[in-house]
C-alpha positions as CSV (number, residue, x, y, z in Angstrom):
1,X,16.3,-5.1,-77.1
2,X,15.7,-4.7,-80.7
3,X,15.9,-8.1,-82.5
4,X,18.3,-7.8,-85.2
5,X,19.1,-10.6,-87.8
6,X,20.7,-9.1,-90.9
7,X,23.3,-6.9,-90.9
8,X,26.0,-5.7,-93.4
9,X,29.6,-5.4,-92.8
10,X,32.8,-4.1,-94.2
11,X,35.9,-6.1,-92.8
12,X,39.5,-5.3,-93.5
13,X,42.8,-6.7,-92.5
14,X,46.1,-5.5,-91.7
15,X,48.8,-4.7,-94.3
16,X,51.5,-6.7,-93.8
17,X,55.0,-4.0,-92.7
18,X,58.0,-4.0,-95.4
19,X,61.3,-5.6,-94.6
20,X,64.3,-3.1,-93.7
21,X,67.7,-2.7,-95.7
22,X,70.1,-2.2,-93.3
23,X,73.8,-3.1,-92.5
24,X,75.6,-3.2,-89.5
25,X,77.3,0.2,-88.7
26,X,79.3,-1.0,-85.8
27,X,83.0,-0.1,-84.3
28,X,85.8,-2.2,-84.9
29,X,82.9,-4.1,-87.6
30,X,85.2,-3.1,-90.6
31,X,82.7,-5.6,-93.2
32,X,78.9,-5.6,-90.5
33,X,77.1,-6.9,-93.3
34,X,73.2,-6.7,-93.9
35,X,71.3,-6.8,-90.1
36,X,67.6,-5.7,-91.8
37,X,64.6,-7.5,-89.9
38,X,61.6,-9.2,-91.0
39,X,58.4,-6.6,-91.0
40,X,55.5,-8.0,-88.7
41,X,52.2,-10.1,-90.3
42,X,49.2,-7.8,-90.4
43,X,46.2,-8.7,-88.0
44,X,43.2,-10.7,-89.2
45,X,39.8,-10.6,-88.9
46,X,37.6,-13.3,-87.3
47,X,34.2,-14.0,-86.3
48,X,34.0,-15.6,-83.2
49,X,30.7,-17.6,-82.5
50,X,29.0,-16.8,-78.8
51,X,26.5,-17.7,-76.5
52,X,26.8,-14.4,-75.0
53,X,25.0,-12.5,-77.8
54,X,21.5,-13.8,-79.4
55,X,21.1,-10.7,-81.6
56,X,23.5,-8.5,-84.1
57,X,22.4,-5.7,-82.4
58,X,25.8,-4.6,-81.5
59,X,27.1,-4.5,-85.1
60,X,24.6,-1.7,-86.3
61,X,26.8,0.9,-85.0
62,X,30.0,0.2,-86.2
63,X,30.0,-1.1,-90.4
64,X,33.4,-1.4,-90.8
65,X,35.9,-3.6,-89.0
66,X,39.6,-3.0,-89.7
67,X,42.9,-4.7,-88.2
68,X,46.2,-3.1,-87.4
69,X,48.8,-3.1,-89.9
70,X,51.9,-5.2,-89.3
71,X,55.2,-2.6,-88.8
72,X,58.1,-2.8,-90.7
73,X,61.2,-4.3,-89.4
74,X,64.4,-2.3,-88.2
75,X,67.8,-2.3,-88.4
76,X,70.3,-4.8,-85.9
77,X,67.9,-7.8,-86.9
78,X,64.6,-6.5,-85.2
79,X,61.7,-7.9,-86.7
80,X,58.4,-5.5,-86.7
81,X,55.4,-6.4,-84.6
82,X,52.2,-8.3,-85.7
83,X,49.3,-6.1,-86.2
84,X,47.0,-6.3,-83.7
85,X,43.6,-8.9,-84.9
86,X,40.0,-7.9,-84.2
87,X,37.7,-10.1,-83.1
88,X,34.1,-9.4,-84.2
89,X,31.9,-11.3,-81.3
90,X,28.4,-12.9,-83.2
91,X,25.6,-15.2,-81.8
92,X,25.6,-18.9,-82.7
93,X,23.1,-19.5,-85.6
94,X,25.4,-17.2,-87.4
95,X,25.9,-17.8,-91.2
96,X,28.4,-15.6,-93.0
97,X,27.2,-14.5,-97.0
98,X,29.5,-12.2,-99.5
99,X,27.5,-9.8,-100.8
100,X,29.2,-9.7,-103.8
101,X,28.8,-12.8,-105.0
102,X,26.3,-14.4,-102.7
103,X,28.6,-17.0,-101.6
104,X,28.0,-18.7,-97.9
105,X,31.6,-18.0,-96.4
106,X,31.0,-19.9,-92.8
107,X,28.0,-20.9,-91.2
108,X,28.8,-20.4,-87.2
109,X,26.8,-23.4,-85.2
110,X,28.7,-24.0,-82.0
111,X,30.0,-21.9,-78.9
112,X,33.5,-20.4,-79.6
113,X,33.6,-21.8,-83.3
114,X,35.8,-19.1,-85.1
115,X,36.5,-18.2,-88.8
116,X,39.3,-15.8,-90.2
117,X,37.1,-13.9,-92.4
118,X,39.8,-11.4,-93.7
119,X,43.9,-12.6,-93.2
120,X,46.5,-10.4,-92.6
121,X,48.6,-9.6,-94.9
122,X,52.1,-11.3,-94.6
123,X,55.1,-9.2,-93.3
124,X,58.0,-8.7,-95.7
125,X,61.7,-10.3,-95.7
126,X,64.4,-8.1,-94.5
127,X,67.4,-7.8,-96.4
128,X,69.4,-10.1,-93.9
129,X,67.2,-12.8,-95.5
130,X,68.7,-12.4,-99.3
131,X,72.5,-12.6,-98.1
132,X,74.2,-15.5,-100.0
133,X,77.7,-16.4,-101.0
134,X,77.5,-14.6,-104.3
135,X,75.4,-12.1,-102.2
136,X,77.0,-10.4,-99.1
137,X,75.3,-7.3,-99.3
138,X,72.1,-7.4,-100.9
139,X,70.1,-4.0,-101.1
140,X,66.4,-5.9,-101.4
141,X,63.5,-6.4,-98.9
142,X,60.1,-7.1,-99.6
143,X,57.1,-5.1,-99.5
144,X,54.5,-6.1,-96.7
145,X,51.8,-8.2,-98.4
146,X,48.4,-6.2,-99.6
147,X,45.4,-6.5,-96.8
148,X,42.1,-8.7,-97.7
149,X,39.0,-6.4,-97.6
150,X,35.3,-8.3,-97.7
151,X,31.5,-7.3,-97.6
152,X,29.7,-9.4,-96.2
153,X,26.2,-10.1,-94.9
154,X,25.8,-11.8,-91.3
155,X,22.1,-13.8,-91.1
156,X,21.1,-14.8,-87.8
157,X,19.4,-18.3,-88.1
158,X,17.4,-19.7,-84.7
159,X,19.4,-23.0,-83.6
160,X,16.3,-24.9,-81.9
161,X,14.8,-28.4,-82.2
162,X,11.4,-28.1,-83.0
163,X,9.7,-24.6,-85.2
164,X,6.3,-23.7,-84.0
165,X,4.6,-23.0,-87.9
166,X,0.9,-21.0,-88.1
167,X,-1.0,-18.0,-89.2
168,X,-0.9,-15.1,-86.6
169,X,-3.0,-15.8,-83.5
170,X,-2.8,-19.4,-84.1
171,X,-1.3,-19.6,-80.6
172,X,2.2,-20.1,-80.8
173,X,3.0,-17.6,-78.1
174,X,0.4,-19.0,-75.5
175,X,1.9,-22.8,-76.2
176,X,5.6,-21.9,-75.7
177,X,4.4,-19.8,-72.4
178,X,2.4,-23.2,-71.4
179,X,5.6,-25.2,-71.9
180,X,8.7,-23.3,-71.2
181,X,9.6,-20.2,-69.2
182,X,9.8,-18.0,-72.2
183,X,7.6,-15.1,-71.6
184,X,6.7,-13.5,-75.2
185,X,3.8,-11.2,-75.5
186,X,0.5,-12.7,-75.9
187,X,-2.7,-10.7,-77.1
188,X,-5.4,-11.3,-79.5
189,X,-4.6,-9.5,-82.3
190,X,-2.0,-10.4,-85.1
191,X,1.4,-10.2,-85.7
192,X,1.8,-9.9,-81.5
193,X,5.2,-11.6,-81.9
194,X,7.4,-10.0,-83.9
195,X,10.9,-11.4,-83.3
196,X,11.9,-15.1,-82.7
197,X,11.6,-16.4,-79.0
198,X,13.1,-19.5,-77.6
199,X,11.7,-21.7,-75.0
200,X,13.7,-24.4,-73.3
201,X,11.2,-27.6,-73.1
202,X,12.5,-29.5,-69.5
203,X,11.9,-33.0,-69.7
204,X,13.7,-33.2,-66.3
205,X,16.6,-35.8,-65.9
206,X,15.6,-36.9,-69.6
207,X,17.1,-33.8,-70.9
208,X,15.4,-30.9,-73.0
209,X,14.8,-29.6,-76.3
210,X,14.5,-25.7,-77.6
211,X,11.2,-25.0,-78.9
212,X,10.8,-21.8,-81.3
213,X,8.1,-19.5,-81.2
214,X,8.5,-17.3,-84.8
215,X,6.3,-14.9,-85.9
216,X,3.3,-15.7,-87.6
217,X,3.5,-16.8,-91.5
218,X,1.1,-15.4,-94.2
219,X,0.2,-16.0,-97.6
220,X,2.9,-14.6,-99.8
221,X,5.6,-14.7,-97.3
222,X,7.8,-16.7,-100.0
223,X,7.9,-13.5,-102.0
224,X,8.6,-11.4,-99.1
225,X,5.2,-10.3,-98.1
226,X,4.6,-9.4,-94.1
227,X,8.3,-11.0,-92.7
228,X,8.7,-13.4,-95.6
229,X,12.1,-14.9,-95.9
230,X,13.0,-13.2,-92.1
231,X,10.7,-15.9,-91.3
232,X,11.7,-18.7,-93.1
233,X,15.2,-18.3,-92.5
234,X,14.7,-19.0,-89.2
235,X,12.9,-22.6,-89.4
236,X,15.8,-23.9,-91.8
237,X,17.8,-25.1,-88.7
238,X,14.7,-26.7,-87.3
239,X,14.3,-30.8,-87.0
240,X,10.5,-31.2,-87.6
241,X,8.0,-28.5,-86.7
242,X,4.7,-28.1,-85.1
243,X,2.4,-26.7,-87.6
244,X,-0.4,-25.1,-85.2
245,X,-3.4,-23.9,-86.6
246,X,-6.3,-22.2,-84.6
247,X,-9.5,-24.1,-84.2
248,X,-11.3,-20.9,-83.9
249,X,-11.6,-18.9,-87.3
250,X,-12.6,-15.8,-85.4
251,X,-10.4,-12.7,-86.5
252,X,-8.4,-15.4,-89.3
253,X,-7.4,-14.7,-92.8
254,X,-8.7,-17.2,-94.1
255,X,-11.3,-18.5,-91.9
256,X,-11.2,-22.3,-93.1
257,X,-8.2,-24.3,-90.9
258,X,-8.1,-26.6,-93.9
259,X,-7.1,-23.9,-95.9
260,X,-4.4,-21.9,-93.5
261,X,-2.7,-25.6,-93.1
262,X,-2.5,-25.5,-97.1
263,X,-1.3,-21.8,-97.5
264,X,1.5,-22.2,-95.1
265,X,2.7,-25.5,-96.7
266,X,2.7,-24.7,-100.1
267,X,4.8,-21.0,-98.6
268,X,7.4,-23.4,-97.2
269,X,7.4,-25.5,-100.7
270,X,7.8,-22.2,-102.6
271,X,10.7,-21.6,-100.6
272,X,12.5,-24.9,-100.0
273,X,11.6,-28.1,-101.3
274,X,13.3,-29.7,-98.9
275,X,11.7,-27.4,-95.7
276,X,8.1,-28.6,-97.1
277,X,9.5,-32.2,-96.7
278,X,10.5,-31.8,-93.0
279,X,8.3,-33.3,-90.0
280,X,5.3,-31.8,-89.0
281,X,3.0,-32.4,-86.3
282,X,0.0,-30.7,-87.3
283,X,-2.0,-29.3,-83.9
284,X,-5.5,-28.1,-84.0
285,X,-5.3,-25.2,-81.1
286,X,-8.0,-23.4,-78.5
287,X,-10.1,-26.5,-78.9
288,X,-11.8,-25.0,-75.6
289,X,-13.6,-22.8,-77.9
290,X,-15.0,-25.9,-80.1
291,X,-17.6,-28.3,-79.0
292,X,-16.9,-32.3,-79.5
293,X,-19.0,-32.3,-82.0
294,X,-17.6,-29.3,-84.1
295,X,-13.8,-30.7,-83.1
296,X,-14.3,-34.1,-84.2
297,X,-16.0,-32.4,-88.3
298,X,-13.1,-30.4,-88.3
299,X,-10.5,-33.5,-87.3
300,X,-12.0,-35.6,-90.2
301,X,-12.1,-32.9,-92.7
302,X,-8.1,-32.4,-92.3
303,X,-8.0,-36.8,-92.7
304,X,-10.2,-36.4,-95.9
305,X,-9.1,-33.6,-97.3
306,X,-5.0,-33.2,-96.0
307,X,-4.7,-36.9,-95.2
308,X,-3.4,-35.8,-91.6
309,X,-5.0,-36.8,-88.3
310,X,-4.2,-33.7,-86.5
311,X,-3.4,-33.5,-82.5
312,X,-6.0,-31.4,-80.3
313,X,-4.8,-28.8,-77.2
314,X,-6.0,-25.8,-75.3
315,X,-2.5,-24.5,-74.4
316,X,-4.9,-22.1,-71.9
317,X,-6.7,-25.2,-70.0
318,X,-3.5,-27.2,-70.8
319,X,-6.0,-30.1,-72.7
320,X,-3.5,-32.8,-74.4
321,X,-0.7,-29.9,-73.5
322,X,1.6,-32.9,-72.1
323,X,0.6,-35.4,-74.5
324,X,1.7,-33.5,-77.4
325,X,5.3,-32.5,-75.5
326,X,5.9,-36.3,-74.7
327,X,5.0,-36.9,-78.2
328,X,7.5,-34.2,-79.3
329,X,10.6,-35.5,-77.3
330,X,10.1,-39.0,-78.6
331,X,10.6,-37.4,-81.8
332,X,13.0,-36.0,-81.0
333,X,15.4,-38.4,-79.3
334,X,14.3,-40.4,-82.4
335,X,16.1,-38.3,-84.7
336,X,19.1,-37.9,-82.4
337,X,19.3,-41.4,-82.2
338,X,18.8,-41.7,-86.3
339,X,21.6,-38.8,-87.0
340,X,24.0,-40.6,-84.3
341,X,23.9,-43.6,-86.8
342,X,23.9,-41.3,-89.8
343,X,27.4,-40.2,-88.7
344,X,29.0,-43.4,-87.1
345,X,28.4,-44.9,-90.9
346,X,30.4,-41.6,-92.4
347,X,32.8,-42.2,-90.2
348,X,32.7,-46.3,-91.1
């Protein structure tokens, strides 16, 4: 299946139904008085977040989303029906932008989370309603209420732990095969992935943690060059990433590791300040193509030159594969631990 996330939709409510004038026409009812019902509340529409779908592939063939109008009410105190509501199914990771202004309406992070995107409109009164002392047979009823009608863009952000960063064939695909039992496309030529795939990390009765393999970064990608801000978007929702950068500068651009660990930092900074500032664990990758001696240079180059001490793996000999994972879940369980806090002292 096509990955698909960004897509455009119109949504439109119901109109709510008018409220009858009507009087009772009855035998032996000399004075029936006003019996007009109530018209019925027009349908809504809501997003409705799902584990069922991972892509907005199913809203590309259908734009515009419209509810049923409310009818109108009837005679002998009958009140008209609610229009029907659609429910628009989208994955979880979904946020929810008006195009016209560029406003964030609802940002959809949890399994069955809903949001009424557009509200019906409300039905109108009858004429029973408007009956008073001074008023025994009032001639009014409301109009049904006007529908709403929005534009809005739906942007699919990956909901995972940890964001595997790098230039294309810096072997993001072969670590997350290593690791997990996601299965994306491995080759050796660039831009092999080109949609976002998740791996599920087991750490047995310890738990898990998702892992995202996202397609490869490059220089300019803040300004939309190669997948630009289709990439980016997706490591917003990351905790701390694993910026991986091929030992092996054969078929790069560039060819210095030093240098691709700058690019793709200062492509994050251009984008968000705050991205730049999250976690990394910076991996030096197909070390089985380095000697010792040519690993260790490059190691202290990135201490004296990027003050990091990088990790070292072969995700294909699965050298320091486990280390690095074990590292990873402590890192993560830290900043469970550290948001668990974060929230009891809201909450205080």
């Amino acid at each position: 299946m096509r990955f698909i996330d960004e897509v455009e939709i119109r949504c439109i409510s119901g109109r709510g139904g008018a409220g009858c004038v009507s009087f009772r026409r009855e035998a032996y009812v000399p004075k029936g008085g006003p019996d007009g019902g109530d018209g019925g509340r027009g349908g809504d529409v809501v997003l409705v977040a799902t584990h069922r779908r991972n892509t907005l592939e199913h809203l590309r063939g259908q734009r515009v989303y419209r509810a049923r109008n409310g009818e109108p009410g009837r005679g002998r105190n009958q009140n008209g029906a609610f229009g029907d509501s659609v429910h628009v199914d989208v994955p979880v990771g979904t946020s929810v932008i008006e195009v016209d202004t560029g406003l964030e309406l609802a940002d959809l992070t949890e399994d069955g989370q809903e949001v009424v995107l557009c509200k019906g409109g409300r039905g109108g009164r009858g004429n029973v309603r408007f009956k008073s002392a001074a008023n025994r047979t009032p001639r009014r009823a409301d109009p049904g209420g006007d529908p709403e009608e929005r534009f809005v863009r739906l942007e699919l952000k990956l909901l995972a732990d940890v964001g595997l960063l790098g230039f294309p064939n810096a072997g993001k695909s072969t670590l997350i095969t290593a690791v997990s039992n996601a299965r994306p496309r491995v080759a050796d030529y660039p831009f092999t992935t080109l949609v976002p795939n998740l791996g599920v990390v087991s750490r047995g009765w310890e738990g898990s943690f998702v892992i995202a393999d996202i397609p490869g970064l490059v220089q300019g990608a803040s300004d939309g060059v190669g997948l630009g801000h289709r990439f980016l978007r997706h490591v917003e929702r990351c905790r701390f990433f694993l910026h991986l950068i091929s030992g092996s500068p054969i078929g790069e651009d560039p060819e210095d590791p030093v240098e691709r660990y700058t690019i793709i930092n200062r492509e994050l900074r251009a984008f968000s300040p705050e991205l730049a500032e999250r976690p990394q664990i910076v991996v030096i990758t197909k070390v089985d193509l380095l000697t010792d001696e040519d690993l260790a240079a490059l190691i202290a180059r990135f201490e004296a030159e990027a003050d990091v001490t990088p990790a070292a793996i072969s995700a294909i000999t699965g050298r320091e594969v486990d280390a690095l994972m074990n590292d990873c879940w402590r890192r993560h369980q830290g900043m469970l631990a550290d948001e668990g806090h974060a929230q009891e002292g809201d909450a205080c």
